[in-house]
N, CA, C and O atoms as a Tinker XYZ file with bonds, in Angstrom:
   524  protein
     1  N    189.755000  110.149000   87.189000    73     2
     2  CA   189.302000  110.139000   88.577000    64     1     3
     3  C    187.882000  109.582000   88.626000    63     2     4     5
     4  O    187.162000  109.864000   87.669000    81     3
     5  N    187.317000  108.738000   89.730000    73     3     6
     6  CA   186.391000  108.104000   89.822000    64     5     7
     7  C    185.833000  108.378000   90.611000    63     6     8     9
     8  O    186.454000  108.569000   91.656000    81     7
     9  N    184.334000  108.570000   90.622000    73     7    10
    10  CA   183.556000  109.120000   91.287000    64     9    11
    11  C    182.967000  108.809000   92.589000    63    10    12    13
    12  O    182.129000  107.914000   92.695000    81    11
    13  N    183.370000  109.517000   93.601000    73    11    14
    14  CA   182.856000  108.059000   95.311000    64    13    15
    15  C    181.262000  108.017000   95.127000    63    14    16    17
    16  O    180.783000  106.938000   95.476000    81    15
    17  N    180.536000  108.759000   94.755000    73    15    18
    18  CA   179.045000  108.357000   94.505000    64    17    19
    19  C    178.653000  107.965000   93.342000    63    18    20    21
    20  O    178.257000  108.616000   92.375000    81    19
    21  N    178.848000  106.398000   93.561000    73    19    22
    22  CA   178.162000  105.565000   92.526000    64    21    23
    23  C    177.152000  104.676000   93.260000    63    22    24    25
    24  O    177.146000  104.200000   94.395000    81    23
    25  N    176.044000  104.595000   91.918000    73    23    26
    26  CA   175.095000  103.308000   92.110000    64    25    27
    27  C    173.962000  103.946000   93.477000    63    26    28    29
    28  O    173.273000  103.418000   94.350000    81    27
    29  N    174.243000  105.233000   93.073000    73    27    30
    30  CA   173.341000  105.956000   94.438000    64    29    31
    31  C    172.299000  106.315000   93.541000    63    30    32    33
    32  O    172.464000  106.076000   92.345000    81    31
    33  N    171.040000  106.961000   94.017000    73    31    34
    34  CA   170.144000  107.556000   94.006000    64    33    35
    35  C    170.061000  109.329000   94.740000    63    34    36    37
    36  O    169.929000  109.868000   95.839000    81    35
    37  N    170.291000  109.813000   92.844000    73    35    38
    38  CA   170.271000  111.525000   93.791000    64    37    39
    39  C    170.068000  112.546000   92.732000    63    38    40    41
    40  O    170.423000  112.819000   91.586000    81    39
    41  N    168.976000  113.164000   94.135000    73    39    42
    42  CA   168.350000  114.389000   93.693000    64    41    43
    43  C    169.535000  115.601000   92.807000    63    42    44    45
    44  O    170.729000  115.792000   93.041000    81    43
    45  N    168.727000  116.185000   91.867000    73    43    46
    46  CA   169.215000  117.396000   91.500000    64    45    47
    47  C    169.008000  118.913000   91.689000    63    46    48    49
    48  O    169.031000  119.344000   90.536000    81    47
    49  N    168.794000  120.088000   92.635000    73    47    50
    50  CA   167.649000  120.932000   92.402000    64    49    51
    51  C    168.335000  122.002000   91.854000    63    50    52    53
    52  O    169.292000  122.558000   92.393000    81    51
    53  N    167.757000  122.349000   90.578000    73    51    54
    54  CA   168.693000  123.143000   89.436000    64    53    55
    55  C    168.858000  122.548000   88.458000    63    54    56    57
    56  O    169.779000  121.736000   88.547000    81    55
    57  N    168.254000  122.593000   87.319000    73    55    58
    58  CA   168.900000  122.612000   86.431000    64    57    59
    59  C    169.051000  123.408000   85.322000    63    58    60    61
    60  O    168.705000  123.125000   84.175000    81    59
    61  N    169.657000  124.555000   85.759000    73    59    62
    62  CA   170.678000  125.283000   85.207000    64    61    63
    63  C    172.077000  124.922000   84.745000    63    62    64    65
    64  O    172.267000  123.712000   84.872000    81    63
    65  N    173.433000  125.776000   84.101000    73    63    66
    66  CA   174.751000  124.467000   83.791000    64    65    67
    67  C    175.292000  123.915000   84.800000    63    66    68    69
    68  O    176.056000  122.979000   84.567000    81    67
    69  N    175.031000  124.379000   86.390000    73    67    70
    70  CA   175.613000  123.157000   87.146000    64    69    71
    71  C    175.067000  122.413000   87.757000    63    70    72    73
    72  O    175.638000  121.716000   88.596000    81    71
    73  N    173.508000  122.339000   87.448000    73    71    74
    74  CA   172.579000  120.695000   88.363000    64    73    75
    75  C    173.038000  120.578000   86.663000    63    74    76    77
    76  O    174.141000  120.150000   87.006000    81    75
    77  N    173.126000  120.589000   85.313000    73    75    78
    78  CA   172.932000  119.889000   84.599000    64    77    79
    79  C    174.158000  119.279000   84.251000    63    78    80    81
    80  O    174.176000  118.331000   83.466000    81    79
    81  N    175.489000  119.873000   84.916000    73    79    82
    82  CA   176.760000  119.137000   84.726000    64    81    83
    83  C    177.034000  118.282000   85.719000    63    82    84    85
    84  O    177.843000  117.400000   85.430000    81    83
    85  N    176.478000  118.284000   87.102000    73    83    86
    86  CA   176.387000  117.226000   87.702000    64    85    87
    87  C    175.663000  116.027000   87.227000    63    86    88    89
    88  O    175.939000  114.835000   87.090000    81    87
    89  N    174.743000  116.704000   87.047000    73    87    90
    90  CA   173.543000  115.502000   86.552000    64    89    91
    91  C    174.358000  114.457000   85.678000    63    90    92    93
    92  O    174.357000  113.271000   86.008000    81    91
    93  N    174.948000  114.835000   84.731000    73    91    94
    94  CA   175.630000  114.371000   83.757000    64    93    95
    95  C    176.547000  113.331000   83.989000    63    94    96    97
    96  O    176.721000  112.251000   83.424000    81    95
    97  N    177.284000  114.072000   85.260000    73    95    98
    98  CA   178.693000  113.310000   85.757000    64    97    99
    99  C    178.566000  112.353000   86.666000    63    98   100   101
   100  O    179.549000  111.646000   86.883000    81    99
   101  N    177.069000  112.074000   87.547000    73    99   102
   102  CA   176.870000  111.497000   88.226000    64   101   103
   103  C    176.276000  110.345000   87.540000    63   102   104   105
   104  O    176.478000  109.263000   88.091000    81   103
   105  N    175.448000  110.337000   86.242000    73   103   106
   106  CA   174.678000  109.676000   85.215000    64   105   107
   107  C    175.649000  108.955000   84.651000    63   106   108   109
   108  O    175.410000  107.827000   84.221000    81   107
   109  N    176.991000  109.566000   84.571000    73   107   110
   110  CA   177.866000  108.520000   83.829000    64   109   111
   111  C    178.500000  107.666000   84.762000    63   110   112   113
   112  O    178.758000  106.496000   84.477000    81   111
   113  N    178.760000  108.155000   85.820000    73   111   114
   114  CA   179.168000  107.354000   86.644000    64   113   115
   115  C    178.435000  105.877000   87.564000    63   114   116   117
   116  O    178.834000  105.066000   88.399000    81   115
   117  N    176.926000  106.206000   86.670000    73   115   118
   118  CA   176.438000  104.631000   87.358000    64   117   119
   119  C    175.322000  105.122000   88.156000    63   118   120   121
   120  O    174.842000  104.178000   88.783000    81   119
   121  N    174.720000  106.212000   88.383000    73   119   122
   122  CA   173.850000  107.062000   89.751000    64   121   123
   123  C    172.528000  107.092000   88.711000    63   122   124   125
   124  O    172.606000  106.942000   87.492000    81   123
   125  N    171.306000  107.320000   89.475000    73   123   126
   126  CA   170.111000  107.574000   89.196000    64   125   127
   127  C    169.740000  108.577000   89.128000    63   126   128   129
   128  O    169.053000  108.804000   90.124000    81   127
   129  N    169.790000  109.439000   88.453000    73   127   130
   130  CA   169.690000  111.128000   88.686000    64   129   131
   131  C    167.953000  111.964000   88.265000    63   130   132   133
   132  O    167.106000  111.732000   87.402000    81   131
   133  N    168.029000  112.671000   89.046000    73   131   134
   134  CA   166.622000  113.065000   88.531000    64   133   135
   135  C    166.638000  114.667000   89.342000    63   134   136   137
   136  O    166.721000  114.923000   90.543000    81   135
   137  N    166.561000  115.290000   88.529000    73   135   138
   138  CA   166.510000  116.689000   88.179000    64   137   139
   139  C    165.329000  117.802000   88.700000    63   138   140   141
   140  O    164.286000  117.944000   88.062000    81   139
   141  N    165.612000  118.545000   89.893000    73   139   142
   142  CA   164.101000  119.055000   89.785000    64   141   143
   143  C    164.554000  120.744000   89.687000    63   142   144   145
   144  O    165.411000  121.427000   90.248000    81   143
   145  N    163.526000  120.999000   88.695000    73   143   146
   146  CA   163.508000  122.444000   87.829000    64   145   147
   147  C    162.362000  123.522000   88.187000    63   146   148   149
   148  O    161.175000  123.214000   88.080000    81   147
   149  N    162.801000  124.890000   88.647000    73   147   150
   150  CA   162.021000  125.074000   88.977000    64   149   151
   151  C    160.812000  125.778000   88.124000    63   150   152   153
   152  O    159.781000  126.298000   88.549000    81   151
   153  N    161.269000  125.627000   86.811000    73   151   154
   154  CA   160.625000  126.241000   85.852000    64   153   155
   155  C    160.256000  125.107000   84.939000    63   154   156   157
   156  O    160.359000  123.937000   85.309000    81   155
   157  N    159.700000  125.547000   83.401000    73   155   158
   158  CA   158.949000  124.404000   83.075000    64   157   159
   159  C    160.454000  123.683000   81.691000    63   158   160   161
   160  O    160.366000  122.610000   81.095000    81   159
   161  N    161.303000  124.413000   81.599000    73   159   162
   162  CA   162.093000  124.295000   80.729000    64   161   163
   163  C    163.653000  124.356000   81.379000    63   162   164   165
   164  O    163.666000  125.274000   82.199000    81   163
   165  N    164.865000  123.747000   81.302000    73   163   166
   166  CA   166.100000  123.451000   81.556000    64   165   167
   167  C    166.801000  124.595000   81.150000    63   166   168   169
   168  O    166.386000  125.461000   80.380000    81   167
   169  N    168.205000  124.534000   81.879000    73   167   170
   170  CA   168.981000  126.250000   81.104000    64   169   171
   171  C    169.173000  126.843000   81.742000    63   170   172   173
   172  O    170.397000  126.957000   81.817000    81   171
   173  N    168.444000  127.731000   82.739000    73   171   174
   174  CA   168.655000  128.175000   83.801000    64   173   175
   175  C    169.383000  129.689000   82.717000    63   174   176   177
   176  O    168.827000  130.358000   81.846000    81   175
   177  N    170.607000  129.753000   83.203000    73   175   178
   178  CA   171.096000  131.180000   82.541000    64   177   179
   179  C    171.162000  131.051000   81.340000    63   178   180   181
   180  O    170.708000  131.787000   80.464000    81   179
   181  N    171.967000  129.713000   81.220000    73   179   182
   182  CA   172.033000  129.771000   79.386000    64   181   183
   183  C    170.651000  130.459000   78.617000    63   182   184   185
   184  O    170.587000  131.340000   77.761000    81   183
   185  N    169.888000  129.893000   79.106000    73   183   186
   186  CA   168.274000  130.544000   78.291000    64   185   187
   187  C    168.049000  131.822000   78.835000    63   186   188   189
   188  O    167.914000  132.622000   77.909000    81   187
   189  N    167.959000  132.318000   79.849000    73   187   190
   190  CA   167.498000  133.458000   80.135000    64   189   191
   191  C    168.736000  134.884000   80.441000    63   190   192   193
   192  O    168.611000  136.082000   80.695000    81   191
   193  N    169.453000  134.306000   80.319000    73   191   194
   194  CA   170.974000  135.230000   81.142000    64   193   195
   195  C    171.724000  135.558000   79.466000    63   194   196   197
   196  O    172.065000  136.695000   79.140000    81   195
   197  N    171.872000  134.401000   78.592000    73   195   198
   198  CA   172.397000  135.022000   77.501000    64   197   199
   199  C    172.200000  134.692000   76.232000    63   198   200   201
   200  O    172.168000  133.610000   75.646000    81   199
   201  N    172.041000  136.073000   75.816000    73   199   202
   202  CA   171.325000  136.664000   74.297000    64   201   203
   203  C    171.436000  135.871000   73.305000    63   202   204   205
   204  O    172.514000  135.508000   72.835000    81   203
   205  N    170.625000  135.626000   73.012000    73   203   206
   206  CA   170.225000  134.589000   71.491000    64   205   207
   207  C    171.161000  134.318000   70.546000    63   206   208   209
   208  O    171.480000  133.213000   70.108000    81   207
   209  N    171.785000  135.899000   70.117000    73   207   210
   210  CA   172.799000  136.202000   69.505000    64   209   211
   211  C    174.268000  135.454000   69.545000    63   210   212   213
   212  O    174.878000  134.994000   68.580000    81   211
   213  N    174.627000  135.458000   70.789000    73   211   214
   214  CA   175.545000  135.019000   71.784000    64   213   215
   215  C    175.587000  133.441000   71.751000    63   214   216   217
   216  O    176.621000  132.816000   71.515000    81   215
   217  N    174.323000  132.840000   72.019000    73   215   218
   218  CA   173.606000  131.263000   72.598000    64   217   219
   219  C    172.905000  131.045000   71.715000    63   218   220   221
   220  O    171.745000  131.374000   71.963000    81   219
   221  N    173.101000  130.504000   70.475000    73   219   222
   222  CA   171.813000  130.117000   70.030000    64   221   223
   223  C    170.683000  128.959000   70.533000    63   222   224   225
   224  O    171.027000  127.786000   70.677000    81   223
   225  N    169.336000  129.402000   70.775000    73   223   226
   226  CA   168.477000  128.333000   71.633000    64   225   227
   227  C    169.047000  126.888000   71.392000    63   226   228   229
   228  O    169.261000  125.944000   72.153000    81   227
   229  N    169.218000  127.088000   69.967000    73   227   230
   230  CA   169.355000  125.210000   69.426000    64   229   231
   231  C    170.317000  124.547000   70.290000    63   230   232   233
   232  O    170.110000  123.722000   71.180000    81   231
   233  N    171.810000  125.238000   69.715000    73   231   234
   234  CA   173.124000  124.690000   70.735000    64   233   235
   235  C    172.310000  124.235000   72.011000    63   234   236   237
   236  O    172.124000  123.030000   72.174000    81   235
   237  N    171.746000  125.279000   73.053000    73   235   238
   238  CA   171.520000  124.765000   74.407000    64   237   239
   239  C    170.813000  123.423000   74.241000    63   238   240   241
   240  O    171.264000  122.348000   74.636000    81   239
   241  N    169.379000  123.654000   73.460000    73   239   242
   242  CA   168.777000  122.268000   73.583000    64   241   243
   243  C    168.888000  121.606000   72.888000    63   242   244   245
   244  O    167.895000  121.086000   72.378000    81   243
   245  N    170.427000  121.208000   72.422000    73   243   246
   246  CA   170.600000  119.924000   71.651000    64   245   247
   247  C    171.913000  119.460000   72.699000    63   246   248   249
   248  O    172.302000  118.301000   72.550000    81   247
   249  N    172.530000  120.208000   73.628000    73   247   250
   250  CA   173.015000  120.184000   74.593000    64   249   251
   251  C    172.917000  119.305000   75.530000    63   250   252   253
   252  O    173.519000  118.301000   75.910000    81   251
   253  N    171.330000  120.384000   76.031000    73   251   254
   254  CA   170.360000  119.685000   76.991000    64   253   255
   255  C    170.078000  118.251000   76.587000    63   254   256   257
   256  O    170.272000  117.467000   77.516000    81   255
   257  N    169.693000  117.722000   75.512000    73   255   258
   258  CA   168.925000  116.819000   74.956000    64   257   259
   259  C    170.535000  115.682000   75.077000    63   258   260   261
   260  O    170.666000  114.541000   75.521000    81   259
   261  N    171.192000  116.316000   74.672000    73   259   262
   262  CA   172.640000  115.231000   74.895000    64   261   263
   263  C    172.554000  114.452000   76.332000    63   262   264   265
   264  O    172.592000  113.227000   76.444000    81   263
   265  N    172.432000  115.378000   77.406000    73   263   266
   266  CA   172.679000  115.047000   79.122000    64   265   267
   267  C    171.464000  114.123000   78.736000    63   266   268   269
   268  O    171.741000  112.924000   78.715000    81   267
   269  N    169.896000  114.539000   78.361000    73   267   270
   270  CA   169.364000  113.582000   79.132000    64   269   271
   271  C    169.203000  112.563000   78.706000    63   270   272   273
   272  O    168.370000  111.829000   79.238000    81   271
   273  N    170.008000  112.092000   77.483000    73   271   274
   274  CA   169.965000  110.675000   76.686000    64   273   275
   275  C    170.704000  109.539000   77.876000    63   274   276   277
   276  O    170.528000  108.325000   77.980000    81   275
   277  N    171.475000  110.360000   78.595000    73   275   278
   278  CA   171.633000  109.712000   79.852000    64   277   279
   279  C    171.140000  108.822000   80.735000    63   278   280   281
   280  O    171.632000  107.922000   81.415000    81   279
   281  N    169.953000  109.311000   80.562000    73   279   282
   282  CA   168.550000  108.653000   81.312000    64   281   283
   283  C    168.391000  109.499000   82.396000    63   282   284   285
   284  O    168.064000  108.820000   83.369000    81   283
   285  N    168.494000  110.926000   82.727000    73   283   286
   286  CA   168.346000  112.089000   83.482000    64   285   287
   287  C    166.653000  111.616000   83.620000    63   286   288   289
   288  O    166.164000  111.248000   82.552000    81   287
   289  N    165.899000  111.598000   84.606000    73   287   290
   290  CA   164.349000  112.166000   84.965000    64   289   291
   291  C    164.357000  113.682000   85.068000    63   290   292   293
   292  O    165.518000  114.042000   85.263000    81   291
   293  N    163.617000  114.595000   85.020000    73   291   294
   294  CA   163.394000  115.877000   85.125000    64   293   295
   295  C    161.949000  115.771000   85.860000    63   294   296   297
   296  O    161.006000  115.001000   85.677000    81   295
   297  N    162.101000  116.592000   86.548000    73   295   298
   298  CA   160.493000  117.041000   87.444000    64   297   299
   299  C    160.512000  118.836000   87.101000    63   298   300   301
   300  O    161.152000  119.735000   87.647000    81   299
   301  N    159.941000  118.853000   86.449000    73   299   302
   302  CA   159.492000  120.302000   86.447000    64   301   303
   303  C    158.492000  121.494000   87.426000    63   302   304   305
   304  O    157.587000  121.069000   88.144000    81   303
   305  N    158.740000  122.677000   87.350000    73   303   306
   306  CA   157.484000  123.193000   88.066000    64   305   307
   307  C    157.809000  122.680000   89.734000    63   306   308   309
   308  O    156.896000  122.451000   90.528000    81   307
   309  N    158.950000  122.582000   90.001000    73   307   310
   310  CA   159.503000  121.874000   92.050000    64   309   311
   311  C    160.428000  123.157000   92.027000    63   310   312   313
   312  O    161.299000  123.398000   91.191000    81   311
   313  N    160.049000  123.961000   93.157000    73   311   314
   314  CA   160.490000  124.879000   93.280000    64   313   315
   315  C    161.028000  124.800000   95.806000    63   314   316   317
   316  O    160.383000  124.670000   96.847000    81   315
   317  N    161.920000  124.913000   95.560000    73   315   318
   318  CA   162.315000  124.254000   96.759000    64   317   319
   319  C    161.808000  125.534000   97.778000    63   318   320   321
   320  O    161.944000  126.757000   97.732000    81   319
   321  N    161.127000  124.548000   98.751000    73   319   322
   322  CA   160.159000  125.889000   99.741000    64   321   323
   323  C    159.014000  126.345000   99.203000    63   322   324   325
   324  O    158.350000  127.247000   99.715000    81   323
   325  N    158.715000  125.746000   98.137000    73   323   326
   326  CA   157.522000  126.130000   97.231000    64   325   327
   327  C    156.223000  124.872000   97.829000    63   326   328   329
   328  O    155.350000  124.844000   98.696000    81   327
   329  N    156.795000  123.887000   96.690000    73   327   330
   330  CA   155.953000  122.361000   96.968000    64   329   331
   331  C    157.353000  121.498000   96.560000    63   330   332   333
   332  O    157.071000  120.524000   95.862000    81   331
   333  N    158.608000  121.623000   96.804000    73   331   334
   334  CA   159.661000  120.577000   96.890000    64   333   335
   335  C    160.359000  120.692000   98.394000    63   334   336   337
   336  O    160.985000  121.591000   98.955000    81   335
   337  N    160.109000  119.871000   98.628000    73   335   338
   338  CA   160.494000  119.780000  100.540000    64   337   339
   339  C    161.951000  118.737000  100.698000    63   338   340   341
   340  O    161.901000  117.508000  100.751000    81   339
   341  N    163.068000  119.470000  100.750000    73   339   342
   342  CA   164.103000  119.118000  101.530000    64   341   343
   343  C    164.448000  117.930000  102.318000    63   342   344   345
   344  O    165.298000  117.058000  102.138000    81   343
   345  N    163.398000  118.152000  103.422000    73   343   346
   346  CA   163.244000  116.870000  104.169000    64   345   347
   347  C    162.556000  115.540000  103.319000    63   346   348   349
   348  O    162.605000  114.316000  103.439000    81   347
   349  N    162.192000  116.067000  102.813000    73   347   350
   350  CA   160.451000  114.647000  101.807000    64   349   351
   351  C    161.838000  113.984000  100.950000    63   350   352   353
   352  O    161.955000  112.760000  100.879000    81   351
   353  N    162.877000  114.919000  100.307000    73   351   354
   354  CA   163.761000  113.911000   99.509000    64   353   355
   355  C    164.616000  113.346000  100.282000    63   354   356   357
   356  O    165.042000  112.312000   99.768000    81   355
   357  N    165.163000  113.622000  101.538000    73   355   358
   358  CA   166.012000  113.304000  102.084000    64   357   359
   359  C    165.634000  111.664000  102.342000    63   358   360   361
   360  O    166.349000  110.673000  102.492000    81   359
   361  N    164.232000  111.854000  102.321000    73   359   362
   362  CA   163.768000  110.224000  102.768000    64   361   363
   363  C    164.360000  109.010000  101.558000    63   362   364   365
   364  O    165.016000  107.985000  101.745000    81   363
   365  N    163.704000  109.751000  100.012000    73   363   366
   366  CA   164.009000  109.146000   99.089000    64   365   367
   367  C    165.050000  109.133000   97.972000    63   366   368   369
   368  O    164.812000  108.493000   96.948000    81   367
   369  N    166.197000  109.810000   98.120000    73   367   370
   370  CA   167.409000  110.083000   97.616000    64   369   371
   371  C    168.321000  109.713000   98.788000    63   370   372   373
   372  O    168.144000  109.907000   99.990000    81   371
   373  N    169.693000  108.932000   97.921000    73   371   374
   374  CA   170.948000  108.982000   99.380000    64   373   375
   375  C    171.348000  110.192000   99.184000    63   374   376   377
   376  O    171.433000  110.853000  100.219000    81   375
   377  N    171.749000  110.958000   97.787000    73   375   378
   378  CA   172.079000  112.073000   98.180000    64   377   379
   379  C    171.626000  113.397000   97.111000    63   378   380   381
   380  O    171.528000  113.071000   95.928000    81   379
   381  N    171.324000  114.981000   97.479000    73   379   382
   382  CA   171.214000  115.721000   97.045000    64   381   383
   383  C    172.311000  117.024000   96.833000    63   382   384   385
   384  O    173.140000  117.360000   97.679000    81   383
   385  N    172.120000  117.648000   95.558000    73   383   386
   386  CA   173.074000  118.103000   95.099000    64   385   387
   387  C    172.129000  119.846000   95.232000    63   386   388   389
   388  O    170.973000  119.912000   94.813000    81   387
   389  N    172.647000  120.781000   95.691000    73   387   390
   390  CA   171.742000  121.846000   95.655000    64   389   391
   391  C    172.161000  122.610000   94.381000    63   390   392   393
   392  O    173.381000  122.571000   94.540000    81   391
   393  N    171.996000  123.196000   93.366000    73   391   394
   394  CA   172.490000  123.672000   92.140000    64   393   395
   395  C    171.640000  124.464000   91.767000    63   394   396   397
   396  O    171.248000  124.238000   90.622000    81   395
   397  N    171.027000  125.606000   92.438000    73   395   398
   398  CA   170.143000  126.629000   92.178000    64   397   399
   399  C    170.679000  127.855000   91.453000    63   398   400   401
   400  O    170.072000  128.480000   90.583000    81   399
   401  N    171.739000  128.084000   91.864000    73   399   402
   402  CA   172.448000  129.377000   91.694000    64   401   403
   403  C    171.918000  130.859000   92.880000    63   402   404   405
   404  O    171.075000  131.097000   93.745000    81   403
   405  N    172.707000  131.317000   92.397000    73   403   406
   406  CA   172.282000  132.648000   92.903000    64   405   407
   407  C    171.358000  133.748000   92.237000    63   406   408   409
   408  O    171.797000  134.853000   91.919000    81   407
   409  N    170.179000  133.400000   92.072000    73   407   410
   410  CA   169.097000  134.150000   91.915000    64   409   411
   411  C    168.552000  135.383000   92.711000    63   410   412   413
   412  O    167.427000  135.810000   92.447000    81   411
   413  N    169.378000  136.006000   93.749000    73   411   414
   414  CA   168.700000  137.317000   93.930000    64   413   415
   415  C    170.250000  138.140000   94.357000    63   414   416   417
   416  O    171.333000  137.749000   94.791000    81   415
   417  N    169.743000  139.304000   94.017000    73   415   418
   418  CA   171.093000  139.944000   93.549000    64   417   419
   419  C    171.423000  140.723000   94.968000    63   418   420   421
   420  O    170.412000  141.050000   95.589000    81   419
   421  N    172.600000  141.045000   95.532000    73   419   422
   422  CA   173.002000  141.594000   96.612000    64   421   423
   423  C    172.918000  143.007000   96.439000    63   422   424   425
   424  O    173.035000  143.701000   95.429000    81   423
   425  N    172.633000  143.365000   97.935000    73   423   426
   426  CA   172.161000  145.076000   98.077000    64   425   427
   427  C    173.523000  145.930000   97.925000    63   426   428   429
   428  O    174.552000  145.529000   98.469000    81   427
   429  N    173.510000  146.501000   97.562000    73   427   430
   430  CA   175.137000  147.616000   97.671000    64   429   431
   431  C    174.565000  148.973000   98.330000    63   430   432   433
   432  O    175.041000  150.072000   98.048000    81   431
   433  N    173.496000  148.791000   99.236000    73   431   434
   434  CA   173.062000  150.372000   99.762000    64   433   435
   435  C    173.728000  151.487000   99.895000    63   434   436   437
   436  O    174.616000  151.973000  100.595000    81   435
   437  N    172.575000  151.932000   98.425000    73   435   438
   438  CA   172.753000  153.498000   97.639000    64   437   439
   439  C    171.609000  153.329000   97.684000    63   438   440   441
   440  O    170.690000  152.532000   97.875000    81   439
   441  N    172.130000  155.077000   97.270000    73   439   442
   442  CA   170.333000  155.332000   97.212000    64   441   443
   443  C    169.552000  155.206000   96.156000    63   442   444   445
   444  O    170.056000  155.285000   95.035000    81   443
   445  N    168.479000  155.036000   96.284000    73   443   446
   446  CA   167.310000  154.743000   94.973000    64   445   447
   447  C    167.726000  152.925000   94.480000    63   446   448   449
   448  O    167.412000  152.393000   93.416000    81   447
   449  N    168.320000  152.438000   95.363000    73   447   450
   450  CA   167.785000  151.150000   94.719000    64   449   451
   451  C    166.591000  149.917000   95.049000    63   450   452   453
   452  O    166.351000  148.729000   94.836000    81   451
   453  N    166.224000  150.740000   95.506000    73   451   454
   454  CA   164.995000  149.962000   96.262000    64   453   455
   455  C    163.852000  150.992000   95.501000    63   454   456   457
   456  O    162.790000  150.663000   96.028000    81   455
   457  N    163.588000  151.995000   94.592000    73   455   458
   458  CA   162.565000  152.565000   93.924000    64   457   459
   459  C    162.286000  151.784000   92.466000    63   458   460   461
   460  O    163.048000  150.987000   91.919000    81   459
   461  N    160.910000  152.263000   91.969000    73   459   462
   462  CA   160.546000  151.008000   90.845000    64   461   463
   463  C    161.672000  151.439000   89.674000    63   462   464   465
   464  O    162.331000  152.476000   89.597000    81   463
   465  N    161.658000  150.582000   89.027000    73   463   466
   466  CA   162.323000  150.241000   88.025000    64   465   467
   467  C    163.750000  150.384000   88.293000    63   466   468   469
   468  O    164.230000  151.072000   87.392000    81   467
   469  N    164.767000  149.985000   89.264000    73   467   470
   470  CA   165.495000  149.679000   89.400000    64   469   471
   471  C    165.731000  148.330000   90.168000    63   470   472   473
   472  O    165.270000  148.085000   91.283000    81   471
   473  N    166.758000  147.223000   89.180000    73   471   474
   474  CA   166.354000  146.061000   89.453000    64   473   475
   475  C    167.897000  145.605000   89.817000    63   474   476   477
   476  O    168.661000  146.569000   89.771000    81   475
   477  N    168.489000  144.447000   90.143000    73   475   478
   478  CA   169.465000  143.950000   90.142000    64   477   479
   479  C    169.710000  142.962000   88.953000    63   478   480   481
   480  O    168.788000  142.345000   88.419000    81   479
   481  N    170.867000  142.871000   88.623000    73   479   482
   482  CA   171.379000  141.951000   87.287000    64   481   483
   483  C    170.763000  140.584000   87.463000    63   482   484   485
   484  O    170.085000  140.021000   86.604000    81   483
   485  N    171.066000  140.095000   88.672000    73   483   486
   486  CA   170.119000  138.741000   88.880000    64   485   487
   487  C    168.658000  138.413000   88.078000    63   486   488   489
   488  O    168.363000  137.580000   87.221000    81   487
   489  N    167.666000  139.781000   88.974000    73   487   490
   490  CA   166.648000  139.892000   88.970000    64   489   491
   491  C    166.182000  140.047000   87.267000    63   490   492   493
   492  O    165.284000  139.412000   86.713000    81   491
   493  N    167.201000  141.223000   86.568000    73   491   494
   494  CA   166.961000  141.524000   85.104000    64   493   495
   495  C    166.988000  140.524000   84.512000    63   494   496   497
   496  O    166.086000  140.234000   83.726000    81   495
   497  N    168.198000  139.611000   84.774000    73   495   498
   498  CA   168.573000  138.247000   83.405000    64   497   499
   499  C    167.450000  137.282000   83.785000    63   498   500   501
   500  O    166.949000  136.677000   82.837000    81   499
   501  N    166.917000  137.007000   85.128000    73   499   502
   502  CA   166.191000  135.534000   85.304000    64   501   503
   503  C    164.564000  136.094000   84.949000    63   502   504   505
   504  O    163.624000  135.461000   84.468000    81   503
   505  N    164.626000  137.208000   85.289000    73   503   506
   506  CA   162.624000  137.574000   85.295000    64   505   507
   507  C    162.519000  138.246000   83.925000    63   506   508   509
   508  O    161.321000  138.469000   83.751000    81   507
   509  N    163.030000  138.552000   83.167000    73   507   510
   510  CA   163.418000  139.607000   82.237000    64   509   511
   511  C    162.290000  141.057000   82.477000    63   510   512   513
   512  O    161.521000  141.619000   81.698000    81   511
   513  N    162.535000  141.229000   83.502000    73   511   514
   514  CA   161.577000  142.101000   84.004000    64   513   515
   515  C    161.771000  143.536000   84.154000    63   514   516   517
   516  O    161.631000  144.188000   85.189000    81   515
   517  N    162.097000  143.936000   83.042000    73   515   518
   518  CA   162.297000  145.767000   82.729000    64   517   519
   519  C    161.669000  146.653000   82.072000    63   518   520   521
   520  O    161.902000  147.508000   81.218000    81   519
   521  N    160.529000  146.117000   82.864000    73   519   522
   522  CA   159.065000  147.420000   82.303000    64   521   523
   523  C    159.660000  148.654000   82.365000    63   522   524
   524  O    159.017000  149.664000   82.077000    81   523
């Protein structure tokens, strides 16, 4: 199957495994892809969501390093609503791919989950934040 967006120019925001499997699929298909991350390193869950043990770092970034032989651009540190503006790419991309994931975890209101040190799975795997 062949891809209807070719020979385009388009944004990525995410790259976690699905801005980085788009990225990929759009890169082979002939597209200009360029990646914006909102952190300073690629992975998204793979790096932070699962255990070393499980993932070894290397696999991911020899992975990673596969996609961007592609000719992937990466912009790091663009965090959308931050200093990456929606509208600003719309000018200079035909098209954008949103691939953030779901980074904040849904309420199930009970009680005590809104007191400290109770966090959501989201919140635990991406911030590793369990003081």
């Amino acid at each position: 199957m062949r891809s209807t967006i070719q020979n385009k120019k388009v944004a990525v925001i995410g790259g976690g495994p699905a801005g980085l499997t788009a990225a990929a699929f759009l890169a082979c298909t002939g597209n200009k892809v360029t990646i914006y991350e909102k952190y300073n390193y690629l992975g998204g869950l793979l790096v932070h969501g699962i255990p070393e043990f499980r993932l070894p770092r290397d696999i991911i970034k020899k992975s990673i390093d596969k996609i961007l032989e592609l000719g992937i651009d990466i912009k790091y540190n663009q965090e959308l609503g931050k200093n990456l503006d929606l509208k600003e790419l719309e000018k200079e991309y035909d098209n954008i791919i949103l691939a953030f994931g779901a980074n904040v975890s849904a309420k199930i209101n009970i009680e005590g989950e809104n007191l400290k040190g109770v966090y959501g799975a989201n919140e635990l795997l991406e911030y590793n934040n369990h003081d």
